[in-house]
RODO-2510 file (C-alpha; in nm, 4 decimals, decimal comma):
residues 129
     n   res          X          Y          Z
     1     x    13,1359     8,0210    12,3884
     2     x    13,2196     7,9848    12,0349
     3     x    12,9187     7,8001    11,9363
     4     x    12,6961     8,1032    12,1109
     5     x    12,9086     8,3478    11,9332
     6     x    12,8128     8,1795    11,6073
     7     x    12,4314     8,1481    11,7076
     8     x    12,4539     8,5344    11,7620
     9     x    12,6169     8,6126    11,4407
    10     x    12,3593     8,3880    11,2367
    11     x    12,0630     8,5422    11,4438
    12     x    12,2006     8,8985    11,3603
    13     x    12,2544     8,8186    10,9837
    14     x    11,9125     8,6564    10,9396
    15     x    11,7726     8,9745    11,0949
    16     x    11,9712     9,2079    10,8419
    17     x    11,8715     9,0152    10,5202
    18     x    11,5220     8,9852    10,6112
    19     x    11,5017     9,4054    10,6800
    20     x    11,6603     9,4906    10,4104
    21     x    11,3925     9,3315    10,1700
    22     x    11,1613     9,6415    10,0218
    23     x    10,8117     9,6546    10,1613
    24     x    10,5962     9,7453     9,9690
    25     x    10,2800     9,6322    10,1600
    26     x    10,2746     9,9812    10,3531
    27     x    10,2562    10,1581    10,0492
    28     x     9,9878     9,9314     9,9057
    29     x     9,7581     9,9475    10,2148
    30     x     9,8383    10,3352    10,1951
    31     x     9,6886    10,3269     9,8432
    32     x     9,3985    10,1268     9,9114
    33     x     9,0566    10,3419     9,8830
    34     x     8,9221    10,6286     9,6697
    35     x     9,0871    10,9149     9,5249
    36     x     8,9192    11,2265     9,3868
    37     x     9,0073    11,5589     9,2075
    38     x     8,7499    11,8307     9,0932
    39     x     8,7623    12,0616     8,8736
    40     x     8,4659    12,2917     8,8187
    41     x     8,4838    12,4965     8,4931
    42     x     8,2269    12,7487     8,2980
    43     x     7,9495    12,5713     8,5640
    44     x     8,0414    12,2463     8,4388
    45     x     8,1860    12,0109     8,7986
    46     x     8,4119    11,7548     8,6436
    47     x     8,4990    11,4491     8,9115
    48     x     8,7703    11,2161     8,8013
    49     x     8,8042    10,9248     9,0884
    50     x     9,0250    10,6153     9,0978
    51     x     8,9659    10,3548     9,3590
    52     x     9,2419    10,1094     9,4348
    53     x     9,0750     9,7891     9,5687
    54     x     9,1778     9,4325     9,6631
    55     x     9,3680     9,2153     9,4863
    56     x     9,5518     9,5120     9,2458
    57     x     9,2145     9,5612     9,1027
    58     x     9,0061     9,9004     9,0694
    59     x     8,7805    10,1527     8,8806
    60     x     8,8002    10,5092     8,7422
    61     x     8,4788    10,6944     8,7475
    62     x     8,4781    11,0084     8,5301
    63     x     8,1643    11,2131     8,6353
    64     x     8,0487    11,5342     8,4753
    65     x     7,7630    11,7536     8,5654
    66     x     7,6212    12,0457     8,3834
    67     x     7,5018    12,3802     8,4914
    68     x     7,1588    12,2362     8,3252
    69     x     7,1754    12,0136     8,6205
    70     x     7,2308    11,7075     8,3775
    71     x     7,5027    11,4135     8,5049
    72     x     7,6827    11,1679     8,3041
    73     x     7,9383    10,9090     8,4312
    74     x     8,1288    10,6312     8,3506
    75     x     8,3522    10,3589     8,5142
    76     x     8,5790    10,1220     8,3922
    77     x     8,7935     9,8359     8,5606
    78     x     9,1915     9,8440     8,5917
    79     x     9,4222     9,6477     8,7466
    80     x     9,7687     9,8323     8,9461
    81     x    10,0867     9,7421     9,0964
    82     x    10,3505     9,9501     9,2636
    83     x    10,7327     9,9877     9,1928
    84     x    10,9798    10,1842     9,3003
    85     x    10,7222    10,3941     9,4987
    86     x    10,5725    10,4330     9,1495
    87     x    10,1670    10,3195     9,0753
    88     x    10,1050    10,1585     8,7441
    89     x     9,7042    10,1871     8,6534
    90     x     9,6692     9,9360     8,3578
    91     x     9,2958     9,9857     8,2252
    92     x     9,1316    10,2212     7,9452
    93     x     9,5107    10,3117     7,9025
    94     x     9,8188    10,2766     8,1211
    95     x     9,9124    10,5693     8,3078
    96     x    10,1521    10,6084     8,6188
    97     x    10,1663    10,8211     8,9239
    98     x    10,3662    10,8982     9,2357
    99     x    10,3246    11,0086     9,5799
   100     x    10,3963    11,3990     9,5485
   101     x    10,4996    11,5850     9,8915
   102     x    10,1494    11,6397     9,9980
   103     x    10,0683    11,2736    10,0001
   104     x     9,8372    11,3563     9,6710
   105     x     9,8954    11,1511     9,3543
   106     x    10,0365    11,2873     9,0529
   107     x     9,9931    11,1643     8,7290
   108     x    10,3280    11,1754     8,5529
   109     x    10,2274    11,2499     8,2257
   110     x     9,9807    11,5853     8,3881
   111     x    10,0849    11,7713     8,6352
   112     x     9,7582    11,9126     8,6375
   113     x     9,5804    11,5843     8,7343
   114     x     9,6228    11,5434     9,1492
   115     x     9,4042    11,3454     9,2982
   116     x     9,3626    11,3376     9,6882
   117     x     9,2292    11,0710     9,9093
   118     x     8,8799    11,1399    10,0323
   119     x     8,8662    10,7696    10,1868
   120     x     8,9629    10,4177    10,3241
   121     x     8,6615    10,2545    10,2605
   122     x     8,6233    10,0982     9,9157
   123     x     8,3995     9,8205    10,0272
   124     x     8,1268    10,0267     9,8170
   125     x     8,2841     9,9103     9,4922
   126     x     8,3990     9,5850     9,6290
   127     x     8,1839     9,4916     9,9332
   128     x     8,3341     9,3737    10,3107
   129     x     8,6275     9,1889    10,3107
***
């Protein structure tokens, strides 16, 4: 009896120390695709978009397009990692953002920059996995 006592206790202890460990994973497949905000002003449609890829890799593509009808854009690389439910984005410059209530990102240094997801699928920027 005393030796399936102690099997319990060891099972139930293993179980405890392993759930208590902080998963992160969720949070990273949650952040996994694109991310967009839009802001049109005097008929100029500004598109800021940050898409969180594999391996803590991604891009930000800043799009602008003129009332003339004229577009430019640009993308650059950065890498990211998440702490303490907080995202790092280490490229151009290194900016953070959190999860506001509406599931939107917030960049912590703007309010004013809240980017929602408009997809899963980044396999345009990084192919199939």
């Amino acid at each position: 009896m005393k030796r399936a006592l102690k099997s319990v206790v060891i099972v139930l202890l293993l179980l405890v120390v392993t759930s208590c460990t902080k998963d992160t994973n969720g949070a990273e497949n949650n952040l996994r695709g694109i991310w967009e905000q839009v802001k049109v002003l005097d008929g100029q449609t500004n598109t800021f978009q940050l898409v969180f890829g594999k391996k803590n890799t991604g891009f930000e593509i800043n799009k602008v397009e003129f009332g003339t009808g004229e577009i430019t854009s640009s993308a650059s690389p950065f890498s990211w990692k998440i702490e303490n439910d907080t995202i790092e984005v280490n490229g151009t410059s290194k900016d953070t953002y959190q999860f506001n209530v509406d599931n939107e990102l917030v960049l912590d240094t703007a309010e004013d920059v809240v980017l929602s997801k408009i997809s899963n699928d980044y396999s345009k920027y990084y192919g199939k996995e």
